[in-house]
N, C-alpha and C positions, 0 to 999 in steps of 0.2 A: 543496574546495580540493585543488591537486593537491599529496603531499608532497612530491614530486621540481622544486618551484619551490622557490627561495632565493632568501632576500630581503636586504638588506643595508641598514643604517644608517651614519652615521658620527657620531664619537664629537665632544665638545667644539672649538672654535675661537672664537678672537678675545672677542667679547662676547657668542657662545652657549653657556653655560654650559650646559644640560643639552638638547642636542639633539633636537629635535621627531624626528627622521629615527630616532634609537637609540631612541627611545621607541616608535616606531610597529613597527620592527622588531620588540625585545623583545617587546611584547605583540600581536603578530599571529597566533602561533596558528603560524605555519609555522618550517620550519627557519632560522635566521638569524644571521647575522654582525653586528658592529658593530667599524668599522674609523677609526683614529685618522685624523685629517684631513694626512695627512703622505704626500707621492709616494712615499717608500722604502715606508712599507706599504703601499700597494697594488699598487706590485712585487713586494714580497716577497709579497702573497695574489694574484697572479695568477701568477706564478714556483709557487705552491705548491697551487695551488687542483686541485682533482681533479674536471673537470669533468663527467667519464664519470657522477656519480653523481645529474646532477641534468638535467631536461630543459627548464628557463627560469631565468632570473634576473632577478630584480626589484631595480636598485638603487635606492636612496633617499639622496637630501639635502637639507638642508634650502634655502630659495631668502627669505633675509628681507627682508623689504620685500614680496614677493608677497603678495596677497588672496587668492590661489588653488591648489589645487594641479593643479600641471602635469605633465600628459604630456610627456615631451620623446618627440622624433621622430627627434633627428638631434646625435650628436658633432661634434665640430670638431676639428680636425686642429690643434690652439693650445693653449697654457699662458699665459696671463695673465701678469700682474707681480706679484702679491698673493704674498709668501711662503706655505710654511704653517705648519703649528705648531711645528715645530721650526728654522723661520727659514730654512728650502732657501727655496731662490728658483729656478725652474727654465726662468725667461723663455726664451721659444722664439718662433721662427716656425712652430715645428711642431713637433707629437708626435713624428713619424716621417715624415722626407721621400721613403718611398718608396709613401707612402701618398696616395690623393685628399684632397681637402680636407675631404668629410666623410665620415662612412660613418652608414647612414641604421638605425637602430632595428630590431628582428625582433621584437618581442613587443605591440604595439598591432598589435591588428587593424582593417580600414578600419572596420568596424561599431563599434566598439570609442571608435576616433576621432569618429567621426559621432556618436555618442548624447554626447561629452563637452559638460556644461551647468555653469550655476552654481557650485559649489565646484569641479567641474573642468572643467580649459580644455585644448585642445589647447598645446604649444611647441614652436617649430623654434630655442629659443637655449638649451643645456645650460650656459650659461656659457665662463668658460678658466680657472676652478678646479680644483679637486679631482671634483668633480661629474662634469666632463668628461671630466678625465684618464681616471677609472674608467672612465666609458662607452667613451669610444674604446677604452682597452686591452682593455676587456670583449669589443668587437666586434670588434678584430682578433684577439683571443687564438684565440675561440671562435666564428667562422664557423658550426658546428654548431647552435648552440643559440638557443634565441628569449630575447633578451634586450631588454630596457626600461629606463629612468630614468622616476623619479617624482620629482617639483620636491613636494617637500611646503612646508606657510606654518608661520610661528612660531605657534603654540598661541593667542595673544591676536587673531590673524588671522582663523581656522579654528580650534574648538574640538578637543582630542585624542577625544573623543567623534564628532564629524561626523569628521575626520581618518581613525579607526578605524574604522568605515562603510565611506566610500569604497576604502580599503584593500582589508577584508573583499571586497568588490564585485571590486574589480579582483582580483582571488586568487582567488575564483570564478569570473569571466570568463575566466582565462584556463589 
């Protein structure tokens, strides 16, 4: 595993009580954040983030109702209607209107995509969450660096044991 990959979870929301995504982070073995489910913080950790120290980033969230955990491929230039935690509401047509519609993943490689089976699937939909917000502001921030989203499943889905595997896997792969 390489150390200079950061991995990110996020913290509690709605009726996730102990988030699959901070779980997987925590005990993944590499450097890691877990970040409240709220736009202001991940402004405020991407306003503050010091990207110079790390050469990929792995974010993670959880995707419930999914069987599987997902690669995403691709942000969306959108924020949903879904409040977050702290009840902002940030409904947009857009992240950033000076931006394309989507900006597309740096840290799946085509080999990487090609071999996903079974518990993991390829995704071209990050959501208009939190999920997304991150990813997009991840990929405009920091053009430099190979960046990902991982759609992880709630535990009763996908066990935190297969969960933690696949993880381990992708952190090796890349």
């Amino acid at each position: 595993m390489n150390s200079r990959t950061l991995v990110t979870g996020f913290g509690p929301f709605g009726t996730v009580v102990k988030n699959p995504s901070a779980c997987l982070a925590e005990a993944c073995g590499a450097p890691h954040e877990v970040l409240a489910v709220s736009f202001d913080a991940v402004d405020r950790w991407i306003a503050s983030f010091n990207s110079v120290a790390i050469d990929a980033l792995l974010l993670m969230g959880v995707a419930s109702g999914r069987s599987q955990v997902s690669l995403e491929t691709t942000a969306r230039n959108q924020i949903g209607s879904v409040p977050d935690v702290l009840g902002v509401d940030r409904r947009s047509a857009e992240i950033d209107a000076a931006l394309p519609a989507t900006l597309a993943g740096t840290l799946w490689s085509a080999q990487l995509l090609g071999q996903a089976s079974g518990d993991l699937v390829v995704s071209h939909d990050a959501g208009t969450y939190l999920c997304n917000f991150i990813y997009f502001r991840a990929l405009q921030s920091w053009p430099h660096l190979r960046i990902g989203f991982l759609h992880v499943a709630d535990f009763d889905a996908v066990s935190f044991a297969r969960q933690s595997v696949i993880l381990a896997d992708l952190l090796q792969a890349i």
